[in-house]
Residue, then its C-alpha position, 0 to 999 in steps of 0.5 A: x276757774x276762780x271764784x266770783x270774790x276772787x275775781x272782784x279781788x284781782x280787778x282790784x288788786x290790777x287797778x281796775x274796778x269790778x266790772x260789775x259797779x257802776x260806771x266810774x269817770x264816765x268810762x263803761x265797760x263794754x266787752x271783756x275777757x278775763x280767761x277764767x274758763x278752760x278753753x279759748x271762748x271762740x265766741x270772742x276770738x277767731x284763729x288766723x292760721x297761715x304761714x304767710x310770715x305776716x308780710x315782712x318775713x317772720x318765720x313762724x306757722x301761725x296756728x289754732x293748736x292747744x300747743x301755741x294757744x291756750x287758757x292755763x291758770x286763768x291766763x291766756x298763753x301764747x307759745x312759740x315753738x321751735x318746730x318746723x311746719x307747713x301751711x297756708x303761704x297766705x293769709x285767709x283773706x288772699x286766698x280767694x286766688x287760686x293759685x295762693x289758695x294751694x300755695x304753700x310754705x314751710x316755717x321753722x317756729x310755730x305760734x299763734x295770732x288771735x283776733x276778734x275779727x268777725x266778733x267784735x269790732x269798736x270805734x273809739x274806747x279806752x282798750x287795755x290788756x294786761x300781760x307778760x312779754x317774752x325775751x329774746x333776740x327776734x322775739x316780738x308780741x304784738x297788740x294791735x287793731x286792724x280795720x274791720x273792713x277796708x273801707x278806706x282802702x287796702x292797708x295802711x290806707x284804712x289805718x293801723x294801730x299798735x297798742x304795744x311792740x315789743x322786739x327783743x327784750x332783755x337783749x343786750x342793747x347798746x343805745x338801750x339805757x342799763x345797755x338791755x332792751x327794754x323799749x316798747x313802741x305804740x304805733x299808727x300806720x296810714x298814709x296810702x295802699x302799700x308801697x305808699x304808706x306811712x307811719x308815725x311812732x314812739x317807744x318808751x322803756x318798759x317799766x321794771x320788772x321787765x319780766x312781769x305783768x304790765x298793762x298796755x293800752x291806748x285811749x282812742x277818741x276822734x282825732x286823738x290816740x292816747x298810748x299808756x302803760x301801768x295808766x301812765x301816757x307816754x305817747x299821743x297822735x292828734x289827726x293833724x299827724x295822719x292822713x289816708x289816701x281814702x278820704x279828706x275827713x281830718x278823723x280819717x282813717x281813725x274813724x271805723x270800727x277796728x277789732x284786736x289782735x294778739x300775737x307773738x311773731x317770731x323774727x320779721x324785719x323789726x325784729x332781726x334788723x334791731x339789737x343783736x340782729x336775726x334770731x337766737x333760737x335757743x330758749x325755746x318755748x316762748x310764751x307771752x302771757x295774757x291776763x285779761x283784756x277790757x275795752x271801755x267806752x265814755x258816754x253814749x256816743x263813743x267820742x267823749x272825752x272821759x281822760x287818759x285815765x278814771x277812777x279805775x287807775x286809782 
């Protein structure tokens, strides 16, 4: 476990100020993890554990073992493996129907999905992760936010918001500039209950070195999403830009409380459909490394406008 001096070091050294100081440019820190215990702290994160291929055919188990998920050297790590298992053919919150209860599936990867459902919820903030992504064709981490309860509807009536994508890295890329896969994509999902959703994105490349730690994250304030990466803006969606099904309110869905997620789904049709198409299951494990995660809120009232970036980026 590191020390408190070292901890205060690598905040530092990450562009972050200690948590412990006071607040700087309005922004307070409000809940953290920085992995420096030995095992996951369940208090903070809970395990979806299914085979359910999150509902666009990707082709891993996700799992609550050491084995896909666990704290080494102070770094949450996430691991796919080429291994086939069976579970749950649904996710936990479909299960109340018997029939999906006992269904089963089998799977050729295993990996993990972590969340704060249940634990930790926010509206609005300033939310940053800092991590390393894997490479490969049809390998895709996530970061992302989900509603903690459906209060505008099924999804993506009560919205979606990706923090970061990443499909394929370091693959050979046509359109890609380098001709490598370099591109990361922030994106909302809204609109109405599926099949009538929609969804507005954007990408930008990943700044060198594409195999080494970057910070993700998004500035979310009412009618306003700020998407970043190493501090920098590279996206924004104003409120004119989304709708949902559930309300009339201009803010809407973008409104409640969402908690977070952590994946790293193997194949899906993002993944297989871009680049060289499918999976390349050679090269297996696959980690995506987690250094820390932090959420910031601005003021008293959550919706204050402290900036894309303060005095932590400097």
């Amino acid at each position: 476990m590191r020390g408190v001096a070292f901890l205060a070091l690598t905040m530092a050294f990450a562009g972050v100020a200690d948590a412990r100081e006071p607040a700087k440019g309005g922004w307070r820190l409000v809940w953290s993890d920085e992995f420096d215990g030995s095992v996951i702290d369940r208090g903070k994160w809970d395990f979806d554990v299914d085979c359910w291929g999150g509902g666009n055919s990707e082709r891993q188990c996700y799992t609550d073992r050491p084995a896909n998920a666990a704290i080494e050297d102070g770094k949450l790590i996430i691991t796919a493996r080429k291994e086939a298992m069976t579970g749950p053919a649904f996710p936990l919150s479909q299960r109340g129907d018997p029939e999906k209860a006992k269904a089963e599936a089998t799977k050729p990867f295993t990996s993990a999905r972590l969340v704060t459902r249940g634990k930790s919820a926010w509206t609005y903030g300033r939310i940053e992760v800092r991590a390393k992504l894997p490479q490969g064709q049809g390998i895709w981490p996530a970061i992302w936010m989900l509603p903690e309860t459906n209060h505008y509807g099924g999804w993506a009536a009560s919205g979606e918001i990706d923090i970061l994508e990443a499909v394929n890295l370091g693959v050979r890329c046509d359109e890609c500039a380098g001709g490598i896969e370099n591109r990361i994509l922030g994106t909302l999902h809204f609109g109405g209950q599926w099949p009538d959703n929609v969804y507005k994105g954007d990408e930008t490349a990943l700044p060198a070195p594409l195999d080494g730690f970057h910070i993700f994250g998004i500035v979310w304030e009412k009618g306003k999403i700020v998407w970043t990466v190493d501090g920098k803006p590279y996206a924004t969606r104003v409120a004119s830009e989304w709708t949902t099904s559930g309300s009339s309110d201009p803010a809407a869905p973008f409104d409640r409380p969402f908690h977070l997620i952590l994946n790293l789904a193997v194949g899906g049709g993002l993944a297989e459909g871009r680049g060289l198409k499918g999976v390349d299951e050679k090269g297996y494990p696959k980690f995506m490394e987690i250094d820390w995660v932090r959420v910031w809120q601005c003021g008293g009232d959550g919706v204050s406008d402290c900036g894309t970036t303060g005095d932590q980026d400097k």
